[in-house]
Backbone atoms as SQL, in Angstrom:
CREATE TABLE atoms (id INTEGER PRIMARY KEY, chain TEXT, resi INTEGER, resn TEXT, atom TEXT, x REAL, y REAL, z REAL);
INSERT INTO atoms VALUES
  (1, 'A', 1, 'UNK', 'N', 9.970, 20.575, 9.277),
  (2, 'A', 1, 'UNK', 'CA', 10.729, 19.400, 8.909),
  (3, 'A', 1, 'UNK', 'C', 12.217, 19.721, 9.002),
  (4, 'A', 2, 'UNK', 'N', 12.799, 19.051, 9.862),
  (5, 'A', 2, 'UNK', 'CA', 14.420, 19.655, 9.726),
  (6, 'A', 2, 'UNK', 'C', 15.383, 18.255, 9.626),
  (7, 'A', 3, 'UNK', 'N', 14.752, 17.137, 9.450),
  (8, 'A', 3, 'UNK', 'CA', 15.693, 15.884, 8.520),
  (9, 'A', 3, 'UNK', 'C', 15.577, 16.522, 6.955),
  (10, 'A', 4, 'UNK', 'N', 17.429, 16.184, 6.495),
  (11, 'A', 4, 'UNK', 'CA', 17.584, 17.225, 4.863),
  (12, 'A', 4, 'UNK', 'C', 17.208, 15.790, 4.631),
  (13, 'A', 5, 'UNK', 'N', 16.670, 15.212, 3.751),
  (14, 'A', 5, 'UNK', 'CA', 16.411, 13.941, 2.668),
  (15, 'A', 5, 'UNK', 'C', 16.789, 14.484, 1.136),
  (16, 'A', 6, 'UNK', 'N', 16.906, 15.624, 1.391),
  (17, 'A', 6, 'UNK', 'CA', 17.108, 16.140, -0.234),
  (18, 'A', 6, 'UNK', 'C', 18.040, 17.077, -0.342),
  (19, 'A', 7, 'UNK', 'N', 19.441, 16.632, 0.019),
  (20, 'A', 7, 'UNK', 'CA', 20.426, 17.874, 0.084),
  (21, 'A', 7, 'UNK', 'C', 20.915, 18.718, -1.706),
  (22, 'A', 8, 'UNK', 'N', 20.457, 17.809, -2.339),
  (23, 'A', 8, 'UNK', 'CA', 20.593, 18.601, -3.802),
  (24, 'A', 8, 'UNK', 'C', 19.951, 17.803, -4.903),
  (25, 'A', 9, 'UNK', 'N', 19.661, 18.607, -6.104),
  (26, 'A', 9, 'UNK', 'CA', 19.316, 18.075, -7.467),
  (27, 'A', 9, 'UNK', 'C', 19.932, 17.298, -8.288),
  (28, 'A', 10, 'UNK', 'N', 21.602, 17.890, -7.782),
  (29, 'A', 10, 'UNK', 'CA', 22.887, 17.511, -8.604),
  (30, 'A', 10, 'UNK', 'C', 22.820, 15.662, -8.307),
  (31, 'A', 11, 'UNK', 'N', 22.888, 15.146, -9.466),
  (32, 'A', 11, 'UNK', 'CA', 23.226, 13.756, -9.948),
  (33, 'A', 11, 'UNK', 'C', 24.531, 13.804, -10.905),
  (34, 'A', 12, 'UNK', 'N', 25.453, 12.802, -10.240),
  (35, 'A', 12, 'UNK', 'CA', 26.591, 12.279, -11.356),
  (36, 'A', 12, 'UNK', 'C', 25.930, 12.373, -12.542),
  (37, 'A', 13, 'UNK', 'N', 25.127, 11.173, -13.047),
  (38, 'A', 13, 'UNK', 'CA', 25.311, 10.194, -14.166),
  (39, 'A', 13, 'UNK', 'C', 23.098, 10.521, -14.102),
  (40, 'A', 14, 'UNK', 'N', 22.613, 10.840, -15.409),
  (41, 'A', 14, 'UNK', 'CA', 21.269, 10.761, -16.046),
  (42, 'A', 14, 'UNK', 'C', 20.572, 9.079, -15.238),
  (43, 'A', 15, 'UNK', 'N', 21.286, 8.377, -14.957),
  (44, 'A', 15, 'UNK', 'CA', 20.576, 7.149, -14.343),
  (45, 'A', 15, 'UNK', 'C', 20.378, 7.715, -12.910),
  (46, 'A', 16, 'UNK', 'N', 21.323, 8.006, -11.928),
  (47, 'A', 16, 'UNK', 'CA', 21.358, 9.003, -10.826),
  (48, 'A', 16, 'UNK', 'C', 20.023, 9.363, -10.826),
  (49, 'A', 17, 'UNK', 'N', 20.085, 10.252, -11.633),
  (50, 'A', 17, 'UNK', 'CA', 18.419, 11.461, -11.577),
  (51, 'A', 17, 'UNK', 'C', 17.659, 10.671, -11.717),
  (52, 'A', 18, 'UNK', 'N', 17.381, 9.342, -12.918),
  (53, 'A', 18, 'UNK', 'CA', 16.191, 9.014, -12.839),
  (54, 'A', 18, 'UNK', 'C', 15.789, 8.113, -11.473),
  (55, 'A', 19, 'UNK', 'N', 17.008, 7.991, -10.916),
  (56, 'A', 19, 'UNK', 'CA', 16.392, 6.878, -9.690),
  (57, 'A', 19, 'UNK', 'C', 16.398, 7.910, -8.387),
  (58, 'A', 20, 'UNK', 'N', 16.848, 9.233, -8.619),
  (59, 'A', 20, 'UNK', 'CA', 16.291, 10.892, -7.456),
  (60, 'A', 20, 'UNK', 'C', 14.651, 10.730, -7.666),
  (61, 'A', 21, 'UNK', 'N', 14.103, 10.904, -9.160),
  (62, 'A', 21, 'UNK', 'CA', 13.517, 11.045, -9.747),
  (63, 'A', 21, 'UNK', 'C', 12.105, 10.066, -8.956),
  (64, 'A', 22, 'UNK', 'N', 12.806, 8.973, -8.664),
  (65, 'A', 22, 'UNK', 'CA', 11.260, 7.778, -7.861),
  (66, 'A', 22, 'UNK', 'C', 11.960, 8.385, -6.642),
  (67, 'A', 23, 'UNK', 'N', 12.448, 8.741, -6.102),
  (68, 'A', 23, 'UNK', 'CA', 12.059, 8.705, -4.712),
  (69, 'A', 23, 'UNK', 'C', 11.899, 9.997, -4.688),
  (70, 'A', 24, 'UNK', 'N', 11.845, 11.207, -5.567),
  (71, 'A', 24, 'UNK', 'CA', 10.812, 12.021, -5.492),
  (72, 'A', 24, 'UNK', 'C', 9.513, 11.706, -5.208),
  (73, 'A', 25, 'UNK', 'N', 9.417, 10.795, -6.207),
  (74, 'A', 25, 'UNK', 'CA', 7.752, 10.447, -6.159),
  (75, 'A', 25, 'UNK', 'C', 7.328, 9.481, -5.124),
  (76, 'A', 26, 'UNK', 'N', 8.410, 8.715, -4.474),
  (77, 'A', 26, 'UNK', 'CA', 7.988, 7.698, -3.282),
  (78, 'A', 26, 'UNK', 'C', 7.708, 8.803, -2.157),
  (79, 'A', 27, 'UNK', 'N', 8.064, 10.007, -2.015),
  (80, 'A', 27, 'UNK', 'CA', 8.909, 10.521, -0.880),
  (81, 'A', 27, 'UNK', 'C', 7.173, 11.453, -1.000),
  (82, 'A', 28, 'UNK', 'N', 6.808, 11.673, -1.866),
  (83, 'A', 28, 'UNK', 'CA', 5.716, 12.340, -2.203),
  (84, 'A', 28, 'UNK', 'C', 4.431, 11.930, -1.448),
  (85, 'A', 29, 'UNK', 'N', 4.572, 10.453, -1.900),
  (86, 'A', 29, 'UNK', 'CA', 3.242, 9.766, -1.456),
  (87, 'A', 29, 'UNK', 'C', 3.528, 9.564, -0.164),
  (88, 'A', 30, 'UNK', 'N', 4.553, 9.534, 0.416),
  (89, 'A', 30, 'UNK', 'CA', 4.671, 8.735, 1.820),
  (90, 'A', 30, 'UNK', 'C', 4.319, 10.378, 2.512),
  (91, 'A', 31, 'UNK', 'N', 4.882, 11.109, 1.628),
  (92, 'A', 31, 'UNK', 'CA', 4.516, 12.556, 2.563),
  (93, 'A', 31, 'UNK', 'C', 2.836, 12.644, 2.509),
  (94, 'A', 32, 'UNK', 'N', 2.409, 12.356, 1.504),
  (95, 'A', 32, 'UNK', 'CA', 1.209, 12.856, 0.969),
  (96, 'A', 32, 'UNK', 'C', 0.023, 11.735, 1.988),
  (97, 'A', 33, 'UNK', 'N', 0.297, 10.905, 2.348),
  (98, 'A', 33, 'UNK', 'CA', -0.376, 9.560, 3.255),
  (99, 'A', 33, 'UNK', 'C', 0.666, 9.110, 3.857),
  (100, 'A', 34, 'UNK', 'N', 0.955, 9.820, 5.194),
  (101, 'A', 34, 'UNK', 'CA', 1.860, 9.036, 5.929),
  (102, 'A', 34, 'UNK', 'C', 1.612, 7.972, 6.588),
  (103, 'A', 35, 'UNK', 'N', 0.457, 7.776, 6.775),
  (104, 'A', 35, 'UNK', 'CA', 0.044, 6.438, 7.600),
  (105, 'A', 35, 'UNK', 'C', 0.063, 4.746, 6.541),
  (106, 'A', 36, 'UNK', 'N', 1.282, 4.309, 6.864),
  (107, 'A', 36, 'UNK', 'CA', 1.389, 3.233, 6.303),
  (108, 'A', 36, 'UNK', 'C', 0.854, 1.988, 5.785),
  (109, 'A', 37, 'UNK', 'N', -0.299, 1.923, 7.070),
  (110, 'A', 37, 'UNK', 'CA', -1.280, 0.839, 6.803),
  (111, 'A', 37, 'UNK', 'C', -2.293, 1.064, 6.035),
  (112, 'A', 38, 'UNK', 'N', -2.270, 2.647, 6.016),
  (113, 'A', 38, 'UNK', 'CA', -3.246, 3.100, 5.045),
  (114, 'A', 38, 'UNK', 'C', -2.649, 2.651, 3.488),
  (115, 'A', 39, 'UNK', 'N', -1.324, 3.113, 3.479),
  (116, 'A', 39, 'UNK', 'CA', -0.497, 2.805, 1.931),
  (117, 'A', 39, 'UNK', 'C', -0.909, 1.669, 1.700),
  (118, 'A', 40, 'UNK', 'N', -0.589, 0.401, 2.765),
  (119, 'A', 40, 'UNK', 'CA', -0.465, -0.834, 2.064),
  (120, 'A', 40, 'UNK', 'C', -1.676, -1.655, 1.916),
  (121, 'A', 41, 'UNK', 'N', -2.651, -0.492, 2.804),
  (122, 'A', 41, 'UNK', 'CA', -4.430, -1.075, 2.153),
  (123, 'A', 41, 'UNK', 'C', -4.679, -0.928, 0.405),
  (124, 'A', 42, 'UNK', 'N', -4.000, 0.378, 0.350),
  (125, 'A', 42, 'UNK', 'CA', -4.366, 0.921, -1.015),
  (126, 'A', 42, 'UNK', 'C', -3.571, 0.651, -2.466),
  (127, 'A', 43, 'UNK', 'N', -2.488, -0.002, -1.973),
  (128, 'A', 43, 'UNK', 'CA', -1.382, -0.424, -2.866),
  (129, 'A', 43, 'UNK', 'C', -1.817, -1.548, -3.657),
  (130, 'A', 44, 'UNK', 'N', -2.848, -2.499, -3.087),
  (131, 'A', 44, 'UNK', 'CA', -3.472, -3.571, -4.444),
  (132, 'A', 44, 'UNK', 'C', -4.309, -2.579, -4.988),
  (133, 'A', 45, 'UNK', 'N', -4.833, -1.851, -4.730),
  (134, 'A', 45, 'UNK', 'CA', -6.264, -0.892, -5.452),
  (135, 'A', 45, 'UNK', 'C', -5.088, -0.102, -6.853),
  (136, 'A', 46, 'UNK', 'N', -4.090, 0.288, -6.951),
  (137, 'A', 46, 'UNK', 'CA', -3.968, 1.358, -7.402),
  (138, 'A', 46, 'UNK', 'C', -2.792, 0.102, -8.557),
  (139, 'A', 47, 'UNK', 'N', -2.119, -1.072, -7.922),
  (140, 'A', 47, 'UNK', 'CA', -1.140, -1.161, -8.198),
  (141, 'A', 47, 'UNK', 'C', -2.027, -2.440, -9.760),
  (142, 'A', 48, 'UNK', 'N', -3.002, -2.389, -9.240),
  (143, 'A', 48, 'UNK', 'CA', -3.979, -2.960, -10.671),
  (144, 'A', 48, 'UNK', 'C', -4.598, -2.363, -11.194),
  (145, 'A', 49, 'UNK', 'N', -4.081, -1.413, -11.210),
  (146, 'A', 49, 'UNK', 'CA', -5.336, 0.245, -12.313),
  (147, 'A', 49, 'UNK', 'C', -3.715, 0.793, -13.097),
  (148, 'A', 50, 'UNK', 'N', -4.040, 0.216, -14.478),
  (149, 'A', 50, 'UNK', 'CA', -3.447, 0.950, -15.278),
  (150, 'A', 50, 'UNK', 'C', -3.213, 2.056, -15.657),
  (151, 'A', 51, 'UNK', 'N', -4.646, 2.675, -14.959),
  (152, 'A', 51, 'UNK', 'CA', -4.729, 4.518, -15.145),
  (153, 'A', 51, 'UNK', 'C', -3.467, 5.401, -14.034),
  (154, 'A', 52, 'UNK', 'N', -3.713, 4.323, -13.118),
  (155, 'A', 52, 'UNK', 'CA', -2.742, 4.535, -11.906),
  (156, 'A', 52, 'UNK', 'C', -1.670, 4.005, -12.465),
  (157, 'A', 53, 'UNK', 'N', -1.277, 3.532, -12.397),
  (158, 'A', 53, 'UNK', 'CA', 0.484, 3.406, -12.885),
  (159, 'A', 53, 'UNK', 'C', 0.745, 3.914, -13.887),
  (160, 'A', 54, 'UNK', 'N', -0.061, 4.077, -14.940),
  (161, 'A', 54, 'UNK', 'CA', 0.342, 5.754, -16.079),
  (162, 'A', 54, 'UNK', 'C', 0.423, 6.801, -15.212),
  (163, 'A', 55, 'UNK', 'N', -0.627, 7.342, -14.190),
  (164, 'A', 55, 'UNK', 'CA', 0.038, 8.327, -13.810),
  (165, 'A', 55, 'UNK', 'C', 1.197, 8.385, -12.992),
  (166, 'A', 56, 'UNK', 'N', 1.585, 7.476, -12.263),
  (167, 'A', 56, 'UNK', 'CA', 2.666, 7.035, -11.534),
  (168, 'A', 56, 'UNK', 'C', 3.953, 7.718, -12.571),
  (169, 'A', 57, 'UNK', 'N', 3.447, 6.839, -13.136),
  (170, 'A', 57, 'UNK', 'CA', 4.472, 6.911, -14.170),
  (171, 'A', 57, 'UNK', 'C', 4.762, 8.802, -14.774),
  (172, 'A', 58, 'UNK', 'N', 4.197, 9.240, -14.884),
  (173, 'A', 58, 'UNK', 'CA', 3.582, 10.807, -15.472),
  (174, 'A', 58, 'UNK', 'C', 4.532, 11.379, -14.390),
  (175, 'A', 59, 'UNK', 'N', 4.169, 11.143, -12.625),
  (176, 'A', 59, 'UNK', 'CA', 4.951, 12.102, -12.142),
  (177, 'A', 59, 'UNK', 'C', 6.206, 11.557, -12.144),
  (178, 'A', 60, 'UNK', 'N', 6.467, 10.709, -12.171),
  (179, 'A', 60, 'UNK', 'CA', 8.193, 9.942, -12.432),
  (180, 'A', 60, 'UNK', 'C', 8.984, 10.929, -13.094),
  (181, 'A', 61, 'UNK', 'N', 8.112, 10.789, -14.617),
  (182, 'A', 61, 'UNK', 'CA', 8.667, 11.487, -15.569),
  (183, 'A', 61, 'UNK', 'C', 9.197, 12.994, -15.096),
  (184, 'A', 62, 'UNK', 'N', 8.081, 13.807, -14.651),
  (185, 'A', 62, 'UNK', 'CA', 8.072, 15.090, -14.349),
  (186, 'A', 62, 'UNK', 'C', 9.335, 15.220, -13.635),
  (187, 'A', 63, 'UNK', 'N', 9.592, 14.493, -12.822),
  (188, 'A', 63, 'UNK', 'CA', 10.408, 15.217, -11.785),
  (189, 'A', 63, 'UNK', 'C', 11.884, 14.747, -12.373),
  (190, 'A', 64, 'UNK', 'N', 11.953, 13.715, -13.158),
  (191, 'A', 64, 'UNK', 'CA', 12.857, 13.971, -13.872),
  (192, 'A', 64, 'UNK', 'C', 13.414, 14.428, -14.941),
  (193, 'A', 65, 'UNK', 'N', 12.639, 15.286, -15.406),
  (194, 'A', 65, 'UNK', 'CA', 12.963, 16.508, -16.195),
  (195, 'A', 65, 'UNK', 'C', 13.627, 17.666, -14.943),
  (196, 'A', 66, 'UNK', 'N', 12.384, 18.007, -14.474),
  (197, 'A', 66, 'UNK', 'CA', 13.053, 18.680, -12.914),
  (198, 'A', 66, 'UNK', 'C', 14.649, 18.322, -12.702),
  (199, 'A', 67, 'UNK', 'N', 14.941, 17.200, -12.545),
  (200, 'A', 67, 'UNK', 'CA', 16.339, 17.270, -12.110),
  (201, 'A', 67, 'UNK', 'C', 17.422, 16.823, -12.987),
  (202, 'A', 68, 'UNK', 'N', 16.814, 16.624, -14.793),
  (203, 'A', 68, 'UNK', 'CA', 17.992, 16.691, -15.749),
  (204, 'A', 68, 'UNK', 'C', 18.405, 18.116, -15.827),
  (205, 'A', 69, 'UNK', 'N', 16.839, 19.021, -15.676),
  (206, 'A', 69, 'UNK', 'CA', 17.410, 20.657, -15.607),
  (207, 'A', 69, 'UNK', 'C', 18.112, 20.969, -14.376),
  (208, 'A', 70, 'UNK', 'N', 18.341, 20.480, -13.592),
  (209, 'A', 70, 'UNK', 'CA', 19.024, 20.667, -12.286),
  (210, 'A', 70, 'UNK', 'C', 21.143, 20.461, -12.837),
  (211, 'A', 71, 'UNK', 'N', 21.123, 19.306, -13.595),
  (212, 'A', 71, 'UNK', 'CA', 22.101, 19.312, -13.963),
  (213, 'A', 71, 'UNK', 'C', 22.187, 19.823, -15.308),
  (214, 'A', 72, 'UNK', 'N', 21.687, 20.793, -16.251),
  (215, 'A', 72, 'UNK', 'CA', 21.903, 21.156, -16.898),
  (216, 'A', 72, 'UNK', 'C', 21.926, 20.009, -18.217),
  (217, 'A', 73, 'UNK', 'N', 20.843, 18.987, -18.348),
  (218, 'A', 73, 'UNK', 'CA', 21.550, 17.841, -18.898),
  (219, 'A', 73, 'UNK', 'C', 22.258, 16.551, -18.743),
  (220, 'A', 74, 'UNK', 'N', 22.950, 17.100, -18.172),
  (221, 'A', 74, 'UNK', 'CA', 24.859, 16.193, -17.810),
  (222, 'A', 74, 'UNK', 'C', 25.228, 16.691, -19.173),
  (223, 'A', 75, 'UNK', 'N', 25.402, 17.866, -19.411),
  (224, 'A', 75, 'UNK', 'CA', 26.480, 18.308, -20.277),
  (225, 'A', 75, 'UNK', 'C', 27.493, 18.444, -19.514),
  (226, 'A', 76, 'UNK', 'N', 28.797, 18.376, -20.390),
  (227, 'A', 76, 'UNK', 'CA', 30.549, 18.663, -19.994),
  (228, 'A', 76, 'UNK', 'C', 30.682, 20.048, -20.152);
């Protein structure tokens, strides 16, 4: 892979990270099932399962911990 999509962790501002943070996780799935038509077969299946959008939600979270520790916080 030699397109950078992810040249750093560093975010200005804690809103920054959390919106690094979904396209971690968009960037994931599109890596993880690149075939699109496949996504958008499966996107009513998952996008009405509550179990699925908790976990959605789960790796959201994760990776933005990942990149509040990237900035140390946003401490001064």
């Amino acid at each position: 892979m030699s397109e950078t999509w992810l040249p750093s962790l560093i975010t200005e501002t804690p809103q920054e990270g959390y919106e690094l943070a979904v396209k971690l996780a968009r960037k994931a799935v599109g890596m993880t099932q690149p075939d699109e038509e496949v996504r958008k077969l499966l996107r009513p299946v998952y996008a009405a399962n509550p179990d699925s959008l908790t976990f959605a939600s789960q790796v959201v979270a994760i990776n933005f911990q990942t990149v509040a520790a990237a900035n140390n916080y946003w401490r001064d």
